[in-house]
C-alpha positions in Angstrom: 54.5 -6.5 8.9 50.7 -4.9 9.3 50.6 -1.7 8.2 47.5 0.3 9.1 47.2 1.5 5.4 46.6 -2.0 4.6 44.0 -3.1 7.2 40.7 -3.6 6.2 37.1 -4.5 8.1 35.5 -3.0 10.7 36.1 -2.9 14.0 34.1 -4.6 16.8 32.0 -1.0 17.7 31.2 -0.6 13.8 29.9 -4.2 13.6 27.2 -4.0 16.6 26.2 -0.5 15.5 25.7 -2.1 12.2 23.5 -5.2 13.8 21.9 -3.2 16.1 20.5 -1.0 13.0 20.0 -3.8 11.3 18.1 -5.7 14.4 15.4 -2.0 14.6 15.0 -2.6 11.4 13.5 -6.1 11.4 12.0 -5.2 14.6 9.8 -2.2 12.9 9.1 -4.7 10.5 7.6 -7.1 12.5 6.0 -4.5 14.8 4.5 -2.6 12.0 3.3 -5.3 8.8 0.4 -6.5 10.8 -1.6 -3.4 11.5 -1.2 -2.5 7.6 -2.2 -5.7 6.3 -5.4 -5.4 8.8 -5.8 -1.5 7.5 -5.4 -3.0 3.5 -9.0 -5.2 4.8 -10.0 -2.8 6.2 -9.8 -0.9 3.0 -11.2 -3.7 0.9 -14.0 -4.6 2.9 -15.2 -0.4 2.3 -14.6 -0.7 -1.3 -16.7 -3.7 -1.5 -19.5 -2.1 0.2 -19.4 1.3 -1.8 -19.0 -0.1 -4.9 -22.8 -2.3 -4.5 -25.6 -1.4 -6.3 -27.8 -0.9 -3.1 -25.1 1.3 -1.4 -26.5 4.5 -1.8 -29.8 3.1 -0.2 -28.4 1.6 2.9 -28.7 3.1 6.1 -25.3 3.3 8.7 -27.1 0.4 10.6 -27.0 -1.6 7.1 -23.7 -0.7 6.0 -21.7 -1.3 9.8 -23.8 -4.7 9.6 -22.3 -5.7 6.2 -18.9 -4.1 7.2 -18.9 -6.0 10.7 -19.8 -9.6 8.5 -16.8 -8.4 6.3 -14.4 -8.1 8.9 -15.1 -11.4 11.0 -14.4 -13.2 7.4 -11.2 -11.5 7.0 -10.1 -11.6 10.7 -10.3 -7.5 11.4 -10.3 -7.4 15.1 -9.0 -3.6 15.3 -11.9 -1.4 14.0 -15.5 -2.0 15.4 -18.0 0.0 12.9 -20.2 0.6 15.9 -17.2 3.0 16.6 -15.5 4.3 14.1 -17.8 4.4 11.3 -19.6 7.2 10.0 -21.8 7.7 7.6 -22.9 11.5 6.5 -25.2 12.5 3.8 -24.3 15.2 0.8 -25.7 17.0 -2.1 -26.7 13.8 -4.1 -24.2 11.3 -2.3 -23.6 9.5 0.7 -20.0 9.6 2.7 -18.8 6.9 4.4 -15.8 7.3 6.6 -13.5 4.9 8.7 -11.2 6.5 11.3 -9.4 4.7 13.7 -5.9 4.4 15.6 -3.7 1.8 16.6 -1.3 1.9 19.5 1.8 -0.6 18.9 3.6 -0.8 22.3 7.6 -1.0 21.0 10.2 -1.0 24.5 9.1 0.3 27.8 6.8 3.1 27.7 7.9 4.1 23.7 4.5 3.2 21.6 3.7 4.0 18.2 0.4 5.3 17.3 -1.0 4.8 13.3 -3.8 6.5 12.8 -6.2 5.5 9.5 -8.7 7.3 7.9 -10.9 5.8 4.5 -13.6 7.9 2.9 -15.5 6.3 0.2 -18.1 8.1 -1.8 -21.2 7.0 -3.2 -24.4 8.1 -5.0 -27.4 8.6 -2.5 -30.6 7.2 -3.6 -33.2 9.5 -2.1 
């Protein structure tokens, strides 16, 4: 005799909640690794460039040159420096900033936007 006190395990309902939570999850994953692995580059690339001797020196033209060379090496196809760098000048140092926003497209209409932002500082050489 089954008694209910005894029964263990979930029923079918439980089960496909449990993979469907299980099946967003890998889908996030998937959706969302590439754009940070592109963004950790993208990060790279800008620490590489401020931390050059000649950094302070170089004009936006000069730095979105070396970043653009940086990024077809590595593969960056997301951020254009034509477009989303900036470069500003300080008391005694230079700021070089990197702003830009990907759009993943997840079911129908639902999208997620990321949006990135790197600001490196480095000694101006006036």
């Amino acid at each position: 005799m089954n008694l209910k006190s005894r029964q263990q395990g979930m029923t079918m309902w439980s089960l496909a909640f449990v993979l469907g939570v299980i099946a967003f999850v890998i889908l996030l994953i998937f959706k969302l690794l590439p754009p940070y692995v592109e963004d950790m580059k993208v990060r790279a690339a800008l620490d590489g460039i401020a931390r050059q001797d000649n950094a302070g020196a170089m004009t936006r033209a000069e730095i979105a040159s070396a970043l653009s060379k940086r990024f077809d090496i590595d593969n960056v196809d997301t951020v254009k420096p034509d477009q989303h760098l900036t470069v500003e000048r300080a008391v005694g140092k230079k700021i070089i900033r990197i702003s830009y926003e990907v759009v993943i497209p997840m079911v129908s209409n639902i999208s997620l936007l990321l949006d990135f932002n790197h600001i490196r500082e480095v000694a101006s050489v006036e």
